[in-house]
N, C-alpha and C positions, 0 to 999 in steps of 0.2 A: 286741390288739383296738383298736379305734379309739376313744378318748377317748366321740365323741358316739353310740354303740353303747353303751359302757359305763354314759354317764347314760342312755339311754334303759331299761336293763335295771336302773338303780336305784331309778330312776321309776315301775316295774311293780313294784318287787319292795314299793316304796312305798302302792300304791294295794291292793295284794291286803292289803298287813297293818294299811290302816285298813280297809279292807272286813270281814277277820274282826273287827277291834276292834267295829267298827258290830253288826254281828252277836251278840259275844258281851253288849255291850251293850241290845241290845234284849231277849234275852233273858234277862238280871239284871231288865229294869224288868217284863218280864210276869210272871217270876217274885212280884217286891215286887208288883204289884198284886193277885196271885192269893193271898201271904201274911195283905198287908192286908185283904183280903175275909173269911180266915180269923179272925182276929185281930178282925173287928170283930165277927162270930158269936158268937167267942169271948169276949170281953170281960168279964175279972173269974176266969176260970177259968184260976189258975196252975199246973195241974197240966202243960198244953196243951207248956210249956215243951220239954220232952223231945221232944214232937211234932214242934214247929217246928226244932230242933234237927237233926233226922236228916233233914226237907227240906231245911235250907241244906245241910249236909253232903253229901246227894246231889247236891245243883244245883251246889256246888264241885266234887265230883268226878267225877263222871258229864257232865253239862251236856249233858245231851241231850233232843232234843224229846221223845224216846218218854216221859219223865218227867215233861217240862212240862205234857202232855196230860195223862197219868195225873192230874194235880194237879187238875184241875178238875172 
């Protein structure tokens, strides 16, 4: 292939894997905002811990909207 072919397809492959970064990023912060909303209701109540626990763990391993939503 042609050198300036080849950057231009390293360029794209560049822009798609900050775009998922951007992405998986916004949806770490709505997550934390929607935790911290939790967490300030909760405040004082250590039992919660176990709680919050199986949301991070969800949101690491699932990361999907359908759950994000659920959260609210």
């Amino acid at each position: 292939m042609n050198f300036k072919v080849l950057k231009v397809l390293e360029i794209a492959k560049d822009i798609k894997r900050d775009k998922l970064k951007r992405v998986a990023l916004a949806k770490e912060v709505i997550v934390k905002r929607r935790v911290n909303k939790i967490l300030d209701i909760l405040r004082g109540q250590w039992h919660i811990i176990d709680f919050l626990n199986f949301i991070i763990k969800e949101m690491l391993v699932n990361n999907s909207q359908e759950f994000i939503n659920k959260l609210v």
